[in-house]
N, C-alpha and C positions, 0 to 999 in steps of 0.2 A: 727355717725360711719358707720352706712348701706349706707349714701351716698358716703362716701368715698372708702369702699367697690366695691361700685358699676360703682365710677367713674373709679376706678384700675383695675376692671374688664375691662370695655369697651375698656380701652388703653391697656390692654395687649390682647384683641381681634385683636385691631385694627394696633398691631405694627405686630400682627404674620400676619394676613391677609395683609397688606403691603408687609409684607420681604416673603409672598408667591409668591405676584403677583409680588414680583421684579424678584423672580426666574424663574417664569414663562417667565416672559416679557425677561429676560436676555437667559434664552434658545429658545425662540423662536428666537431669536436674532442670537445667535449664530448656529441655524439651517440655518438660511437664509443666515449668511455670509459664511457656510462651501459648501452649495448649489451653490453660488453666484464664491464661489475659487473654485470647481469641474469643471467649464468653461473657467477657467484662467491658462495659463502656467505662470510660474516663469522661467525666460531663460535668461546666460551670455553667452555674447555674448566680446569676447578681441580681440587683436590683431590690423589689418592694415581696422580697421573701424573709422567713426569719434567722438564718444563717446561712448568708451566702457563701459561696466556697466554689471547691472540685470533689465531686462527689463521681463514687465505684460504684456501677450496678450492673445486676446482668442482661446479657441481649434479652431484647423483646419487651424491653420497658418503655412506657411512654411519659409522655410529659408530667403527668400527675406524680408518677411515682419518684420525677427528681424533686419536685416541688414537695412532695412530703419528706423525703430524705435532708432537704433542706428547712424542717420546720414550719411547713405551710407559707403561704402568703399574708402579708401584712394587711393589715385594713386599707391601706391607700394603694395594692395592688387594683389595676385596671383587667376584670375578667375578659374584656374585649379584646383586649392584646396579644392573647396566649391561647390557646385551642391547648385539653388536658390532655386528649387522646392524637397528638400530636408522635408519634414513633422518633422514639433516640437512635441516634446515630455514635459512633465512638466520636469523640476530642467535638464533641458540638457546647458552644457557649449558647445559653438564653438568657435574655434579659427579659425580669418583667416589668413593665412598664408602672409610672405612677398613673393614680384615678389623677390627685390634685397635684398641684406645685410641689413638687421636695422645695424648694428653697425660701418657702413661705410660709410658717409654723400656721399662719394664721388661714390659710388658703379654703375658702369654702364654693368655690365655684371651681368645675371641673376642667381638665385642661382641654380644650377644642378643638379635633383629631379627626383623621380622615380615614376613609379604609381603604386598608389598600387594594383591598377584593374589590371596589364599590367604585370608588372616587376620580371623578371625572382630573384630565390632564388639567383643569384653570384650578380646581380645585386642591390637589397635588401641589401643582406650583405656589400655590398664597404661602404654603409651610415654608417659612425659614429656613433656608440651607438647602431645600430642592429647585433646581433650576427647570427652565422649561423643557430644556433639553431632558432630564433627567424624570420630571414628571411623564412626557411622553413615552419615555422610554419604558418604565413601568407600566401605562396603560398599555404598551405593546408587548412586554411579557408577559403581564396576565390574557393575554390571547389565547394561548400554548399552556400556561399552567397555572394556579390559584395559588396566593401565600399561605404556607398553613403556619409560619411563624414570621415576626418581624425580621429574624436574620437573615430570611431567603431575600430583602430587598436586595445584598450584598451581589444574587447572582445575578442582577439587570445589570447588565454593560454600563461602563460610567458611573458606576455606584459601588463607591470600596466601604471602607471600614469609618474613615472621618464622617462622612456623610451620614452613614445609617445611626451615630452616635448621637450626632448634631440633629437628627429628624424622630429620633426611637421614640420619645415621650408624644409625642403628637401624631405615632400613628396607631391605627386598631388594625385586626384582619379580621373584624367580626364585626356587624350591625348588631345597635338593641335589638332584643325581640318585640 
């Protein structure tokens, strides 16, 4: 009976010292993979690229380097739209924009865009789906800071996620040269 005791002992030593060092081994673990993701953006990337997705890269990447991770740009990307040396941020979406119509195979005249660095509030307003209110509003935040991507419209007050979907094709943040 004392051996058996003592055999019950050692394995209930032996299963708790186990299920410690699993815990251990499992947080070290998981330190290292939260270490390992602090140097990793998570970034989508849609639009007129050639495989759109969610694409892993490491901090200090900019826009060019999601736009090659995603197979470059399509010929009916709009270069106006998108600044390359643009700096990622984790969990950031971009879209890039079309030159011509997506919904017109046959589309040869380009679609007619405003910038949003540039473009006067009557001008802003003519675009479908920005109101006056919301044009102004834009001219008033570019006061304080410059777009360096289409998704920064979302930080103007009065301007979520519907709208900048509804206005994305029709806007630039660059002039021709």
């Amino acid at each position: 009976m004392k051996t058996i005791l003592i055999i019950v002992g050692i394995t209930l030593v032996c299963l708790i010292g186990f299920g410690t060092i699993g815990k251990i081994t499992d947080s070290i673990t998981e330190t290292s993979n939260s270490l390992v993701d602090k140097n990793i953006l998570t970034l989508t990337i849609t639009g007129n690229v050639k495989k759109p997705g969610t694409y892993r890269l490491e901090m200090g990447k900019v826009l060019i380097d999601l736009i090659e991770a995603a197979g470059g740009t399509t010929s009916n990307a709009d270069p106006l739209a998108f600044d390359v040396s643009y700096a990622l941020e984790n969990k950031q979406e971009f879209y890039i924009a079309p030159l011509y119509d997506n919904s017109s195979a046959c589309a040869t005249e380009p679609i007619v865009k405003c910038n949003l660095n540039s473009a006067s509030a009557d001008d802003l307003n003519a675009i479908s789906g920005l109101t006056k209110s919301a044009a102004n509003a834009v001219v008033s935040y570019r006061a304080n800071a410059s777009f360096g991507a289409l998704e920064e419209i979302m930080d103007v007050p009065g301007i979520g996620k519907a709208t900048y979907i509804s206005v994305r094709d029709r806007l630039t943040i660059k002039d021709p040269d």
